[in-house]
C-alpha positions in Angstrom: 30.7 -32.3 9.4 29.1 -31.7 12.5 29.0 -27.8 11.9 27.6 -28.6 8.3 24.4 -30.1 10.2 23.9 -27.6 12.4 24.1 -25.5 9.8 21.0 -27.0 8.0 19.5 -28.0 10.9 19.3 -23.9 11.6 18.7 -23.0 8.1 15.9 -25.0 7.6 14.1 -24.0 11.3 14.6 -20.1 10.0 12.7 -21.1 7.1 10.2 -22.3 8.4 9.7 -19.7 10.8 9.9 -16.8 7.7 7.4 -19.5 5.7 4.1 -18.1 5.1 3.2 -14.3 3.4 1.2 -12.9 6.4 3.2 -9.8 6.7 4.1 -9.1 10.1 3.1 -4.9 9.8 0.1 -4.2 8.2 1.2 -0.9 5.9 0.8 -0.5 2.7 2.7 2.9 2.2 2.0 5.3 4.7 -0.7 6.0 7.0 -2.1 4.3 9.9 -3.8 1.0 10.3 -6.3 0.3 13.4 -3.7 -0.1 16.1 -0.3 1.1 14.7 1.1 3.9 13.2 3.0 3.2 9.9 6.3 4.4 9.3 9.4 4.8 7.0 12.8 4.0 7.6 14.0 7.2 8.9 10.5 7.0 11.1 11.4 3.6 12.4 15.2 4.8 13.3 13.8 7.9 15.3 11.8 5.3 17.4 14.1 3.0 18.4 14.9 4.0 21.9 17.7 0.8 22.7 19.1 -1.7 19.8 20.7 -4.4 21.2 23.5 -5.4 18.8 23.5 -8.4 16.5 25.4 -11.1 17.8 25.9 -14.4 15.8 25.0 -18.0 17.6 26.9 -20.5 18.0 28.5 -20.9 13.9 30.4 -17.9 15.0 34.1 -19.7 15.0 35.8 -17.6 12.2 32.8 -15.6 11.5 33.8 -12.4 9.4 30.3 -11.3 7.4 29.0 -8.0 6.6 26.1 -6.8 4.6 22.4 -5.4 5.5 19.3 -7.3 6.9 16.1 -5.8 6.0 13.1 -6.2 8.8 9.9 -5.6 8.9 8.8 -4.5 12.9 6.2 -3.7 14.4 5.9 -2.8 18.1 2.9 -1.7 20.8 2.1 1.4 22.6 4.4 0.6 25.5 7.5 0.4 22.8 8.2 -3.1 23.0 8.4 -5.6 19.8 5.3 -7.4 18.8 6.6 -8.9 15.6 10.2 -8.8 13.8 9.7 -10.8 9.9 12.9 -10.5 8.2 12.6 -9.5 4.6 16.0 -9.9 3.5 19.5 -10.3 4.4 21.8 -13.5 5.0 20.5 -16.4 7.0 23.1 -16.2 9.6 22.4 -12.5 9.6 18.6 -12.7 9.8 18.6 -15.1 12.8 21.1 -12.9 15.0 18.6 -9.7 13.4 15.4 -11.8 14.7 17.3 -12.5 17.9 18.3 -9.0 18.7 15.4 -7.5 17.5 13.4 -9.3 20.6 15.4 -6.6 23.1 15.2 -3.7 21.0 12.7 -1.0 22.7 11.2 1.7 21.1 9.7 5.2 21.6 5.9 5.4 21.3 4.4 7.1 18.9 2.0 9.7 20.8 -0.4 12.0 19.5 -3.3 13.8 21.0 -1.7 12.7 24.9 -2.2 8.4 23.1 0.4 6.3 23.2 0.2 4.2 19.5 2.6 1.5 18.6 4.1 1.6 15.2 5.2 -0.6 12.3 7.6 0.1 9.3 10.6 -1.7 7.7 13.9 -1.1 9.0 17.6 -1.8 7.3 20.3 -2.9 9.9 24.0 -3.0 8.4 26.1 -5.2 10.4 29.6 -6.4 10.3 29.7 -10.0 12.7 32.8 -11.2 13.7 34.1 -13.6 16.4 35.9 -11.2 17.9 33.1 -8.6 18.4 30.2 -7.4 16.0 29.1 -4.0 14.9 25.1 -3.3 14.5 24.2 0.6 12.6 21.0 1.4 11.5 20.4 3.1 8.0 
């Protein structure tokens, strides 16, 4: 019973956090919006320079999901995150994605000797487990 709370208790504070349509990058397609280069999916897995693996928290007690969380990212010149928004994926999935996401650094885009931040969507496939998760990019 008590893991059945929790479990709403968490679902309903990751809603509310994904509430709302302001879209965390600014792209619409390709291109380049005033402080951030947009990218693709291939673009965005070039740039990630350390992923820290998705790890489930605290309903992980017999845990065994797999499947693919979709996030939109978007991070500054210096390569650090300024704003994960999941698009899709399973909730447990998307908080440990939104989590994880928070640690990931990523390799400035620079052109003409200018550091530029980027933004793009990016698909994580993970498999969680209680006894150790996997985390690939595709």
């Amino acid at each position: 019973m008590t893991r059945r709370i929790l479990f709403f208790v968490f679902l309903a504070e990751l809603l509310s956090a994904q509430s709302g349509t302001v879209p965390c990058c600014h792209c619409e397609g390709s291109g380049r919006t005033d402080d951030v280069v947009c990218l693709d999916g291939k673009g965005m897995r070039d740039h990630v320079d350390r992923l820290e693996p998705l790890k489930p928290s605290g309903l992980d007690k017999g845990l065994n999901l797999a499947g693919i969380v979709v996030v939109e990212v978007r991070f500054d010149s210096a390569g650090k995150v300024d704003c994960a928004r999941a698009k899709s994926g399973h909730p447990i999935a998307i908080s440990a994605a939104l989590t994880a996401i928070k640690k990931w650094t990523f390799k400035p885009i620079v052109s003409g000797g200018v550091a530029n931040g980027g933004c793009g969507v990016i698909t994580i496939k993970y498999r969680l487990r209680d006894q150790g998760s996997s985390t690939k990019l595709q």
